[in-house]
N, C-alpha and C positions, 0 to 999 in steps of 0.2 A: 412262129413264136408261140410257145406255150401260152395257154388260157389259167384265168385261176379266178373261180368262183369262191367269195367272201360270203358265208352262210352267218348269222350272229355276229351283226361287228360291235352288240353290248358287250363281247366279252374281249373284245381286242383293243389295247389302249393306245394313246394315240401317236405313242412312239411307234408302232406300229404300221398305223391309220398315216400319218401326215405322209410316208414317204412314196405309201401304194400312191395318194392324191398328186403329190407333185409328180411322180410317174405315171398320168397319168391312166390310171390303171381306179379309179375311181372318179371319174368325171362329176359325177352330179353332185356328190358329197363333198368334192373338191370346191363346186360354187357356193354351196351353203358352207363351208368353212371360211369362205373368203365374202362373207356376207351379203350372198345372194341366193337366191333360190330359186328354181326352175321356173324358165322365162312364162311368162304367163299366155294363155293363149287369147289370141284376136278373138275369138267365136267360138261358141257350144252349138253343139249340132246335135238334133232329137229327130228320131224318124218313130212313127207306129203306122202298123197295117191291122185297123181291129175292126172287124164288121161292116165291111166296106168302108170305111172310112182310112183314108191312106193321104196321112199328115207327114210332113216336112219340116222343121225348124231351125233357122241361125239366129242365132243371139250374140250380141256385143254389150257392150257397156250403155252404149244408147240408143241402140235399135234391137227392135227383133220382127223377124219377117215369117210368116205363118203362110203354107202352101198346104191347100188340101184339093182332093182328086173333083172334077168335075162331075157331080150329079150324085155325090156323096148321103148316105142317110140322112145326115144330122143338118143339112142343108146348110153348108158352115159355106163362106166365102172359098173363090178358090186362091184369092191371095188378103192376107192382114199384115198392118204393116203397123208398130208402134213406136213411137217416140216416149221411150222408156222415162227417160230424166223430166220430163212433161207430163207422162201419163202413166205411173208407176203400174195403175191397178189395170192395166190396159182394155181401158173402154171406149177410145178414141180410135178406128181406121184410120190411118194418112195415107193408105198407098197411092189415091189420086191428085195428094196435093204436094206429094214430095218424090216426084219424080226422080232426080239424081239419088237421094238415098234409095230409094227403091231398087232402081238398078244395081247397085252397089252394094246392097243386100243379094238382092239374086245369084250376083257371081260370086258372092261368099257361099250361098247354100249351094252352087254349083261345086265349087269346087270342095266344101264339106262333102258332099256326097259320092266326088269322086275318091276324096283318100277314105272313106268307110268302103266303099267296094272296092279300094285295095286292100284292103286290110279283114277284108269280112273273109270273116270261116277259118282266120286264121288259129285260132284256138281249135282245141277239141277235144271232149269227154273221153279220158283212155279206162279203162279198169273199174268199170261200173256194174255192181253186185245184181245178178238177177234179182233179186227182192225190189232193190233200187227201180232197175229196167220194169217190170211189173207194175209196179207201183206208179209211175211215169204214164206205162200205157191206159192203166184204168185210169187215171185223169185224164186223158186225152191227149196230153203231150205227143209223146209217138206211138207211131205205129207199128212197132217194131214188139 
């Protein structure tokens, strides 16, 4: 079956537009025409590795669960757990008093972590101007 990439669909009207959507042939724009919008996601997943400190994060609508590495600089806990809708500004730990969410967090950041390392490295810089590259390496970025 032939492919057909839609580049600027400001300038294609929607006599156009409606029939690519009901042929499925424009899925996502087909739901926001039909008044919805891409499903919203259960949890936001944040990871950083910065100066031995090697942080973890899922977040929900009413939880968020904070994982950092044992024996870390900043002396941060190795797990925080917030009850968001209670404690917006999150100053409050509950990971020892709310067991069942806790767990239930966990295997959200479990399984957040496993689709970014399916998904990591996916992208990747093609056609980058030596001046670019140079400029990269005197900052530090690479090594190249």
């Amino acid at each position: 079956m032939p492919r057909l990439l839609v580049i600027g669909l400001d300038g294609a009207t929607l006599d156009l537009v409606r029939p690519w959507a009901a042929a499925g042939r424009l899925p996502v724009l087909a739901r926001l025409m039909n008044g919805g919008a891409a499903p919203a996601r259960e949890s936001t997943f944040a990871e950083e590795d910065l100066e031995g400190n090697v942080l973890q994060a899922v977040r929900t609508r009413a939880w968020k669960l904070v994982t950092a590495n044992p024996g870390n600089p900043r002396g941060l806990a190795p797990e925080e757990l917030y009850d968001l809708p209670r404690d917006p500004g999150e100053q409050r730990n509950v990971i020892a008093s709310t067991p069942a969410e806790a767990d239930a967090m966990r295997a959200a950041l479990g399984r957040s972590v496993l689709e970014a390392r399916e998904h990591g490295g996916a992208s990747e810089q093609i056609g980058m101007d030596p001046a670019t590259k140079a400029r990269l390496k005197a900052l530090g970025y690479t090594q190249e």
